[in-house]
C-alpha positions as CSV (number, residue, x, y, z in Angstrom):
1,X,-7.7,1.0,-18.4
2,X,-11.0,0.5,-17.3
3,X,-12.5,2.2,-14.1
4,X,-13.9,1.0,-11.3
5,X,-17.6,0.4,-11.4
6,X,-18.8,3.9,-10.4
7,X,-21.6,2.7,-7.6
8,X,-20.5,6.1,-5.8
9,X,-17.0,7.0,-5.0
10,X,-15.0,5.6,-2.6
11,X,-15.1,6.7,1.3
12,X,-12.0,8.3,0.8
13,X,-12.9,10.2,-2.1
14,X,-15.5,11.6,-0.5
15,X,-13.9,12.4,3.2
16,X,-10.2,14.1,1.8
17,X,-9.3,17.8,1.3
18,X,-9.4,18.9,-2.3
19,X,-6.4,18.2,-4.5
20,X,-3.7,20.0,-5.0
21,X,-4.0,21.8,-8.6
22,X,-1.6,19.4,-10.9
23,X,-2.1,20.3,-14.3
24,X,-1.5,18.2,-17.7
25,X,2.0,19.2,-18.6
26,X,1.5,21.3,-22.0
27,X,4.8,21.9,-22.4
28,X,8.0,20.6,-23.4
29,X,10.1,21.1,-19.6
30,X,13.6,19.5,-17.9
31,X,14.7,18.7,-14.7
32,X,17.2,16.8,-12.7
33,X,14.5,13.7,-12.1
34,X,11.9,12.7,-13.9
35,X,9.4,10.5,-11.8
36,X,6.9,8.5,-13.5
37,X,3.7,7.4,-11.3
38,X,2.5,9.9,-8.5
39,X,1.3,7.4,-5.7
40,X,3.0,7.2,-2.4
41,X,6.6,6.3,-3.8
42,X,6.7,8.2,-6.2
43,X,5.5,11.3,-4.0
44,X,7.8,10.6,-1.4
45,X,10.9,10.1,-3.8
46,X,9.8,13.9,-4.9
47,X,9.5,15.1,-1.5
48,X,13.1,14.1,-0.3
49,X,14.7,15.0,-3.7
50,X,13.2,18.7,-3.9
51,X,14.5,18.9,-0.4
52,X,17.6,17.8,-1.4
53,X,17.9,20.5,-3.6
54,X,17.3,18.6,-7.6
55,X,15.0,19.7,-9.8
56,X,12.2,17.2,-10.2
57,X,8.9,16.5,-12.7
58,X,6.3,13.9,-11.6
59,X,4.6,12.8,-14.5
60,X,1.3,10.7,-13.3
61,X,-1.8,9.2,-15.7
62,X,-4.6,10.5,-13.7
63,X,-4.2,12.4,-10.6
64,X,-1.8,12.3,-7.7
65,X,-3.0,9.2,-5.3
66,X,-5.3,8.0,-7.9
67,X,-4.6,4.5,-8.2
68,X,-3.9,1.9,-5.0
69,X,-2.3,4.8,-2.6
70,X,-6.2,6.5,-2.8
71,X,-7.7,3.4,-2.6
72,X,-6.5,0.9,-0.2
73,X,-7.4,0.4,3.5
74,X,-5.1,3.1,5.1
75,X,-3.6,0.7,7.3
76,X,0.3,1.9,8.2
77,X,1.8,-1.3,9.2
78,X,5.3,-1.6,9.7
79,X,7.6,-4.4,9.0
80,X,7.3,-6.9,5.5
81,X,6.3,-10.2,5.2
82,X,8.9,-12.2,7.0
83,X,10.1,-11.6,10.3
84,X,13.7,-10.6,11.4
85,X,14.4,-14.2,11.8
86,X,13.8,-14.9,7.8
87,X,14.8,-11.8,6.8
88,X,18.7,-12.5,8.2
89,X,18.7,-16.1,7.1
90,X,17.9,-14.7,3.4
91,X,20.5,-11.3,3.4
92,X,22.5,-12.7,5.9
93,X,22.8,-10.9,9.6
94,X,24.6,-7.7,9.2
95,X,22.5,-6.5,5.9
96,X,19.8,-8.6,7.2
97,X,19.7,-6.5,10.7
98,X,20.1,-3.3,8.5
99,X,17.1,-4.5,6.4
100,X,15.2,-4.9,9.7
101,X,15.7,-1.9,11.0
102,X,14.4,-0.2,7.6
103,X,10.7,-2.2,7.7
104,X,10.7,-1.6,11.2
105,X,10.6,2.3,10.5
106,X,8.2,2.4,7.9
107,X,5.5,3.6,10.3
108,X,7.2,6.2,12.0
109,X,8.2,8.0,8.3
110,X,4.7,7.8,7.6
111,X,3.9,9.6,10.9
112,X,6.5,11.9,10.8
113,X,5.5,13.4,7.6
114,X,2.5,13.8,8.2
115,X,3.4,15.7,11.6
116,X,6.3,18.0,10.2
117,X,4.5,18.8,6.8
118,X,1.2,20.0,8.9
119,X,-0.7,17.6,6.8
120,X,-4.6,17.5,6.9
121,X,-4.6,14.1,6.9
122,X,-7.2,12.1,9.6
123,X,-4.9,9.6,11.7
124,X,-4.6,7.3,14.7
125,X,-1.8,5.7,15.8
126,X,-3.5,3.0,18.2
127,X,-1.5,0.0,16.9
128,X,-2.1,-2.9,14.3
129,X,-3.2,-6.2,15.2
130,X,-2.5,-9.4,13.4
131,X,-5.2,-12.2,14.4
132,X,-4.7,-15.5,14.0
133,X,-6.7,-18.0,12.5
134,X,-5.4,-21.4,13.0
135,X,-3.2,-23.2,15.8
136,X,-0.2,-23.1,13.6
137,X,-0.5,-19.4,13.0
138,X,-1.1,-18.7,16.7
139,X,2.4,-20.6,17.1
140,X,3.7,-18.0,14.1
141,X,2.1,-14.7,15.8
142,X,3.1,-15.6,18.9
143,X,7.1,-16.0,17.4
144,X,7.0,-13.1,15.7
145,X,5.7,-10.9,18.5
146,X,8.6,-12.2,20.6
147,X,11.3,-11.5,17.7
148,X,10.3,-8.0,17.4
149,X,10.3,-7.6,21.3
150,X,13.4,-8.7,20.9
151,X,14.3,-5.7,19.2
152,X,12.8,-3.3,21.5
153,X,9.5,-2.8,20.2
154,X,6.9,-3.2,22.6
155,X,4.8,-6.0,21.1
156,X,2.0,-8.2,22.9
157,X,1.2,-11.3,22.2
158,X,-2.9,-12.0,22.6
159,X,-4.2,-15.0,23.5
160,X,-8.1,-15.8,22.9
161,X,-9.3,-13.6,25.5
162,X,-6.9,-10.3,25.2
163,X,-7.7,-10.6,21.4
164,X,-11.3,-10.6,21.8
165,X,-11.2,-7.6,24.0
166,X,-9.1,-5.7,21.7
167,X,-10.8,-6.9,18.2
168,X,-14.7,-6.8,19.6
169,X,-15.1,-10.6,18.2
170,X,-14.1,-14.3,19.2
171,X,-13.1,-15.5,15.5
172,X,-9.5,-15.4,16.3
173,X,-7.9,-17.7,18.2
174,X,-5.3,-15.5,18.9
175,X,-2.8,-12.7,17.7
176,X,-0.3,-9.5,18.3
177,X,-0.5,-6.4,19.3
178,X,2.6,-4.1,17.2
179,X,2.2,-0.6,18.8
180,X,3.8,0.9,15.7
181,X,1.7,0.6,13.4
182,X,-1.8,2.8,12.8
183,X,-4.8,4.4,10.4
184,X,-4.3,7.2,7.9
185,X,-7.2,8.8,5.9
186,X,-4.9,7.4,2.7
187,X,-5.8,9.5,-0.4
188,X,-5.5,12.6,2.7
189,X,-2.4,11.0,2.8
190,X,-1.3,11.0,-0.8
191,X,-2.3,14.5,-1.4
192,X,-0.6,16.0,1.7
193,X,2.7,14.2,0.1
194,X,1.9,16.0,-3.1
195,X,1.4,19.1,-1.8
196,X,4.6,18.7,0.7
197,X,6.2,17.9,-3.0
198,X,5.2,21.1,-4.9
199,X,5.9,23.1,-1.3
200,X,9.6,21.9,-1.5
201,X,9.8,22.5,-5.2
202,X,8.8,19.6,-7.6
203,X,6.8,20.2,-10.4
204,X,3.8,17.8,-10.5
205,X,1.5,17.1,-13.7
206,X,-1.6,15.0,-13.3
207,X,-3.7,13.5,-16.3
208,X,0.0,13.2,-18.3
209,X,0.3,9.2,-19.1
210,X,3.6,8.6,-20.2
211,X,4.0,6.7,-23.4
212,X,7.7,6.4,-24.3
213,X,11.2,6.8,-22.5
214,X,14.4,7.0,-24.7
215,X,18.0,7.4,-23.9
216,X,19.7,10.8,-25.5
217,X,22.4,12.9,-24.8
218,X,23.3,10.9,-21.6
219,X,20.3,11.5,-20.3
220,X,16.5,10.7,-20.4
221,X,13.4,12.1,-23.0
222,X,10.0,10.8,-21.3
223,X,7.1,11.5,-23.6
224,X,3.1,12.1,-22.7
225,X,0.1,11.2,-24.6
226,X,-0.2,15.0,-25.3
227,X,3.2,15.4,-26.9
228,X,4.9,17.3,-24.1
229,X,8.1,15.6,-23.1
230,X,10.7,15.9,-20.5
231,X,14.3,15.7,-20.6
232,X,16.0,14.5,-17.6
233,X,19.5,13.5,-16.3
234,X,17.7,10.2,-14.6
235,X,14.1,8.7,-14.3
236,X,12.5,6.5,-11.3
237,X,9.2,4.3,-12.3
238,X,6.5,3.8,-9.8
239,X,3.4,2.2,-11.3
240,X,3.2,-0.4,-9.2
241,X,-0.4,-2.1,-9.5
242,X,-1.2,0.1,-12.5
243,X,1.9,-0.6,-14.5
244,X,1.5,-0.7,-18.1
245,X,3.9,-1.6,-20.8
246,X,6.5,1.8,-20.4
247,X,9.3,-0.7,-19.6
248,X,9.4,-4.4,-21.6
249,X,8.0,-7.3,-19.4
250,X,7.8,-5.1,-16.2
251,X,4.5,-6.0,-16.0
252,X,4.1,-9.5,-16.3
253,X,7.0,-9.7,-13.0
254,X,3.9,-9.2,-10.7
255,X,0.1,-10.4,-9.8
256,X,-2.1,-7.6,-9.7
257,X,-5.2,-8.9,-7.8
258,X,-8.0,-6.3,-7.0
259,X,-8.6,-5.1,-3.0
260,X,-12.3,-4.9,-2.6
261,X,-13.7,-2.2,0.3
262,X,-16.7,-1.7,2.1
263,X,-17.7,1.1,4.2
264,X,-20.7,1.2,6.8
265,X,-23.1,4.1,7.6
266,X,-21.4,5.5,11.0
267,X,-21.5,3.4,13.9
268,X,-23.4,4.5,16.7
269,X,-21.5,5.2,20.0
270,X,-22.6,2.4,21.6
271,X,-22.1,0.1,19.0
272,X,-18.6,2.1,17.5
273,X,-17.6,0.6,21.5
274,X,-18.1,-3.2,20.5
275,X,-15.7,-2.9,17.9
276,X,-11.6,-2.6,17.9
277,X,-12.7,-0.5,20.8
278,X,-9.4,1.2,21.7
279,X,-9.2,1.9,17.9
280,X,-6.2,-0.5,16.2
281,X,-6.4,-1.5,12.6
282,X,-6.1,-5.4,12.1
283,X,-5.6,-7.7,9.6
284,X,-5.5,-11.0,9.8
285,X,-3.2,-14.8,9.1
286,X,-5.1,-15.8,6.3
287,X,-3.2,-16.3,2.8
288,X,-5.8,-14.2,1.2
289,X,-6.3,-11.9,4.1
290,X,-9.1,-9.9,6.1
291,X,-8.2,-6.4,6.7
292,X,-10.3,-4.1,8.6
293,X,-10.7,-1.1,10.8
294,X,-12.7,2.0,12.2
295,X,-12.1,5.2,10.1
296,X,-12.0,9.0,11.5
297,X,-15.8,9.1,10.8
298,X,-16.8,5.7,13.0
299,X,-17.1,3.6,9.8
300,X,-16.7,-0.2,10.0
301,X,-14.2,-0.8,6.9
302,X,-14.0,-4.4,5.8
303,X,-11.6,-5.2,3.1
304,X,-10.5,-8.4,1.3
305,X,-10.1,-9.8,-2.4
306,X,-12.6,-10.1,-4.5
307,X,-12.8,-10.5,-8.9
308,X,-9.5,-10.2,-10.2
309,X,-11.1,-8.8,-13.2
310,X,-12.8,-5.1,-12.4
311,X,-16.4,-5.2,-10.8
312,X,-19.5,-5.1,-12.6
313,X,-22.0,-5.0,-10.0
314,X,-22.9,-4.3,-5.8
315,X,-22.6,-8.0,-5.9
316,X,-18.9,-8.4,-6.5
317,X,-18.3,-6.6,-2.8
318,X,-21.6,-8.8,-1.3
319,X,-19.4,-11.4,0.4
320,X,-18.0,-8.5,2.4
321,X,-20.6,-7.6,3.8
322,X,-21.4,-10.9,5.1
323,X,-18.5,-11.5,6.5
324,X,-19.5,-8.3,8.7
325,X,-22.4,-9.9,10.0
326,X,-20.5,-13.4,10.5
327,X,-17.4,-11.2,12.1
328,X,-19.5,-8.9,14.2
329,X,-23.1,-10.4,14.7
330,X,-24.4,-6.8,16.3
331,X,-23.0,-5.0,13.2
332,X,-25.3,-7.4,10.4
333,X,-27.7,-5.3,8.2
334,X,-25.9,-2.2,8.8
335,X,-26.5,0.3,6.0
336,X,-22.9,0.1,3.1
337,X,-22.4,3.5,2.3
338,X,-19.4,2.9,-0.1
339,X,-17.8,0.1,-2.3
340,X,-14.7,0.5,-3.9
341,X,-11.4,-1.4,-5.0
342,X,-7.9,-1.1,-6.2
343,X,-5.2,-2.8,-7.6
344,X,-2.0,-4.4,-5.2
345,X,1.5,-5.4,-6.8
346,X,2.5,-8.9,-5.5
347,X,5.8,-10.1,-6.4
348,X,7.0,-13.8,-6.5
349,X,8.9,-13.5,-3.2
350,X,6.5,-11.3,-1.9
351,X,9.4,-8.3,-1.4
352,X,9.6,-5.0,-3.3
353,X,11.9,-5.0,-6.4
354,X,14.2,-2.5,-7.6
355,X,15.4,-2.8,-10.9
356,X,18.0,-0.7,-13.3
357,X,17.5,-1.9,-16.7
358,X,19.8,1.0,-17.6
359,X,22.0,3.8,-16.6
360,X,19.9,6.5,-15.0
361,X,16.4,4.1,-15.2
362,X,15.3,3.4,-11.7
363,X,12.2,1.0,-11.3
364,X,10.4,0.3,-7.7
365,X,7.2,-2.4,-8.2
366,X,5.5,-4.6,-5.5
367,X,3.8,-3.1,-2.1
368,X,2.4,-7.0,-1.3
369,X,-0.5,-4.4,0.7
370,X,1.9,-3.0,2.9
371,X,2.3,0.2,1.0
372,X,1.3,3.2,3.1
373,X,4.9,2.7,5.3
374,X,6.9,0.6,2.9
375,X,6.5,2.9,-0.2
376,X,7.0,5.9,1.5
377,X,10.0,5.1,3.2
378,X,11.0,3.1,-0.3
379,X,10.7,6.6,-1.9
380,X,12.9,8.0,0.8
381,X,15.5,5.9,0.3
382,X,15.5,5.8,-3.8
383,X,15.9,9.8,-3.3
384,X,19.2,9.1,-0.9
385,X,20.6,6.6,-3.9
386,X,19.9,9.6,-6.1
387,X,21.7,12.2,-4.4
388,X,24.3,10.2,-3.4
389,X,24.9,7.4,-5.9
390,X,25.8,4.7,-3.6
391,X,24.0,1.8,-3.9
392,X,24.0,0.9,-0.5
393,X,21.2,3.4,0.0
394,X,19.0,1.3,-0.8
395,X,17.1,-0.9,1.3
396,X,16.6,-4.2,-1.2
397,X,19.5,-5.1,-3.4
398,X,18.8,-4.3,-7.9
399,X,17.2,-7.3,-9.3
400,X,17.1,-8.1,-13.1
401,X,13.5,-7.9,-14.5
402,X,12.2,-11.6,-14.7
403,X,9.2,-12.0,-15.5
404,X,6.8,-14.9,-14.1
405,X,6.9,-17.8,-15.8
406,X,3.5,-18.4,-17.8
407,X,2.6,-15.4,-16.4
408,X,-1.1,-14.9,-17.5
409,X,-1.7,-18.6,-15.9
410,X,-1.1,-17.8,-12.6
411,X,-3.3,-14.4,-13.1
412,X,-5.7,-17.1,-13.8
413,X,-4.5,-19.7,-11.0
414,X,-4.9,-16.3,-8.6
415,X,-8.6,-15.7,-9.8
416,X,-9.3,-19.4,-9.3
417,X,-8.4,-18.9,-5.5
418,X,-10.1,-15.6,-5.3
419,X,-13.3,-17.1,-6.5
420,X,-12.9,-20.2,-3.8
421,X,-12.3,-17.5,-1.1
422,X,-15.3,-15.8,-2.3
423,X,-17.7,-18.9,-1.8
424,X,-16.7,-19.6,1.2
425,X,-16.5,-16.4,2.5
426,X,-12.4,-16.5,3.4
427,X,-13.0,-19.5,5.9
428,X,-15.5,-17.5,8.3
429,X,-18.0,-20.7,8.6
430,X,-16.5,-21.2,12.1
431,X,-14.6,-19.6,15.0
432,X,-11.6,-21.4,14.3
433,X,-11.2,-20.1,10.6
C-alpha cells in the first residue's frame, strides 16, 4: 500500500498525545473476539466488548488510528445522508424512527467518551453547519432543518445573512445550523479509544496485517504477516477505506476516493474572528463536498477531494488552497503548514453495510465521511449484537456482499469527476456555487 506523499506529517500527527504502546503480536494468543482493523469501529467495538466482560485482540496493519480515523477532518456530525423523512420511507416508520434515533446519537457517543474516559483529546462542540449552494439545496436544508426540529433537536435554518455571520463568507446562499454536532482533534480521538480499549481489558497489536482467516473448531484462526495467529470464538472486520482482499470481493463493494487536507499557519486573533467566528465546523451541499473548520490551534482547515490515485506532489492539494483565497478573500496567501489525505468508504447507497458471510464473521464497511459519530456508535452497537446475539442490535439490517458492477470503471468514472471538480475548483467561480 503505498503512503501518502511525506511533504511533512499531517496536522494531526503533529498536535496528538503519543500513542499508546501496541506492539506487533509475536505470539500465537486467543480470545473471545478477534477484531481486525483498529480505527474508530473497530476501537469502539473493543471498548464496549472489554466492558462487557469478553476477551478481545485487535489485530491492526499499522498503528491504531492510522488510516482514515487519523486522517480526516474531525468533524462529529450526526445523522447520515438522508433525512428522517427518507430514512422511514426506505425501513418503513417504526424501524425507520428507531434508525433515526441511532444517527441522531452519533454525536453525543462521541462526546461522551471522550468525557467519561478523561480523554486528552482537543474538542468543541459549537455545532456543524451545512451551507447551501444552489436554490434547490437551500429548499433541501431548509426541509431538513425543520424535520429534525421536528424531533426535538434545536436546529436553525440560515438564510443568506445568518449564514454569512456564522460562516465568515457570502458563498452560501444559505444553510443549517445542527447544534449536535462538533470538532475533535481525530487521531487524539482514536488513541484515547485505544487506550480506553487496553484500560478496559483488550489486547491491542499494531504493525500486525492480517493475511488469512479460516474456520476451525467452531471457531476462528486469524493469521499475521509475522506468523502469530489468533484463535477466536468470532471475528468483526473494520478496514473500511483501507480494505484489502482478507474477505473475497469485499473490496470492490465500495469507492475509495482520497480526502485531501490543508492546514494554515495560525490565524491571528483578528483574523481567527472573520472566520466561523463562534467556532462550528461546516460542510457544505455540493456532491463532491467542501468541508472545513478552525482546529484547537486557530488553523483554517480546508478539505475536499482531490487524485483518486495517492499524491505525488504539493500540487495535488494546490486547488485547496485556492479555494481559501476564493472562500475567504482576507485569508489568501496565508502560509500551508500541512497537506495530508486519506482514504473514505462510499457505498452504493451511500449507508454503512454490515455483512455475515459466515457464522461468527462480522464485517462493518462504508463511513460516506461521516465516520467520527457513525463508526463509533456502529462499534457500539456491533459489541451489543455480540454479547447478546440478537440481531436487532444492530442499527442497519445484514446485507449480502455485492460487489459494484464493473467496479474498477466507476473508480475510473469517480476520478473523472474528481479531476472536473479540481479544474474548476468545486464550483467556487461565483457566489451562487
Amino acid at each position: 500500500m503505498a503512503e501518502p506523499f511525506p511533504l511533512q506529517p499531517s496536522l494531526w500527527h503533529a498536535t496528538a498525545p503519543a500513542a499508546p504502546q501496541t506492539p506487533p503480536l509475536d505470539r500465537d494468543a486467543s480470545a473471545d473476539i478477534c477484531i481486525v482493523g483498529a480505527g474508530y469501529a473497530g476501537l469502539s467495538t473493543a471498548l464496549h466488548l472489554a466492558e462487557a466482560g469478553l476477551s478481545v485482540v485487535v489485530l491492526e496493519a499499522r498503528e491504531p488510528g492510522w488510516g482514515a480515523s487519523g486522517r480526516n477532518g474531525g468533524q462529529v456530525i450526526p445523522g447520515i445522508k438522508y433525512d428522517p423523512s427518507e430514512i422511514a420511507a426506505k425501513y418503513g416508520s417504526e424501524a425507520g424512527e428507531a434508525l433515526t434515533r441511532f444517527v441522531g446519537s452519533t454525536a453525543d457517543l462521541v462526546f461522551g467518551l471522550i468525557d467519561r474516559h478523561k480523554m486528552d483529546v482537543p474538542y468543541k462542540r459549537a455545532g456543524w453547519i451545512q451551507g447551501a449552494h444552489t436554490p434547490a439545496m437551500l429548499e433541501t436544508v431548509k426541509r431538513r432543518s425543520g424535520e429534525w426540529a421536528a424531533r426535538g433537536v434545536d436546529a436553525k435554518f440560515l438564510d443568506a445573512a445568518a449564514a454569512a455571520r456564522l460562516l465568515g463568507t457570502d458563498r452560501y446562499l444559505g444553510g443549517w445550523l445542527d447544534p449536535r454536532g462538533g470538532g475533535v482533534q481525530p487521531l487524539a480521538y482514536a488513541r484515547g479509544l485505544a487506550k480506553a480499549a487496553q484500560a478496559a481489558g483488550a489486547a491491542i497489536h499494531g504493525q500486525s496485517p492480517v493475511v488469512g482467516l479460516s474456520q476451525a473448531g467452531g471457531g476462528w484462526i486469524v493469521r499475521t504477516a509475522q506468523g502469530a495467529s489468533v484463535t477466536a470464538g468470532r471475528v468483526v472486520v473494520a478496514t473500511n477505506g483501507y480494505t484489502g482482499d482478507l474477505i473475497p470481493k469485499l473490496r470492490q463493494t465500495v469507492i475509495r476516493p482520497n480526502s485531501f487536507i490543508i492546514a494554515t499557519e495560525p490565524l491571528s486573533d483578528n483574523l481567527a474572528g472573520t472566520i466561523l467566528p463562534e467556532g462550528q465546523v461546516t460542510s457544505d451541499t455540493r456532491q463532491l463536498l467542501l468541508y472545513f473548520r478552525k482546529d484547537h490551534t486557530n488553523r483554517l482547515l480546508m478539505g475536499g477531494r482531490g487524485p483518486f490515485r495517492e499524491p505525488r506532489d504539493a500540487a495535488d492539494w494546490a486547488h485547496l488552497e485556492r479555494v481559501v483565497g476564493k472562500m475567504y478573500p482576507q485569508a489568501k496567501g496565508l502560509r500551508v503548514d500541512y497537506r495530508w489525505c486519506g482514504r473514505v468508504a462510499l457505498t452504493r447507497d451511500f449507508l454503512p453495510h454490515l455483512h455475515e458471510p459466515e457464522p461468527g464473521l462480522l464485517v462493518d464497511i462504508g463511513c460516506m465521511g461521516r465516520g467520527v459519530g457513525l463508526q463509533s456508535a456502529m462499534g457500539k452497537a456491533m459489541a451489543d449484537y455480540l454479547v447478546s446475539g440478537d440481531r436487532a442490535r444492530l442499527p442497519f439490517p445484514v446485507v449480502p456482499i455485492t460487489p459494484l458492477p464493473l467496479h474498477a470503471l466507476n473508480e475510473l468514472y469517480v476520478s473523472a469527476i474528481i479531476a472536473w471538480y479540481r479544474l474548476t475548483d468545486g464550483g467556487m467561480k461565483d457566489k451562487a456555487a
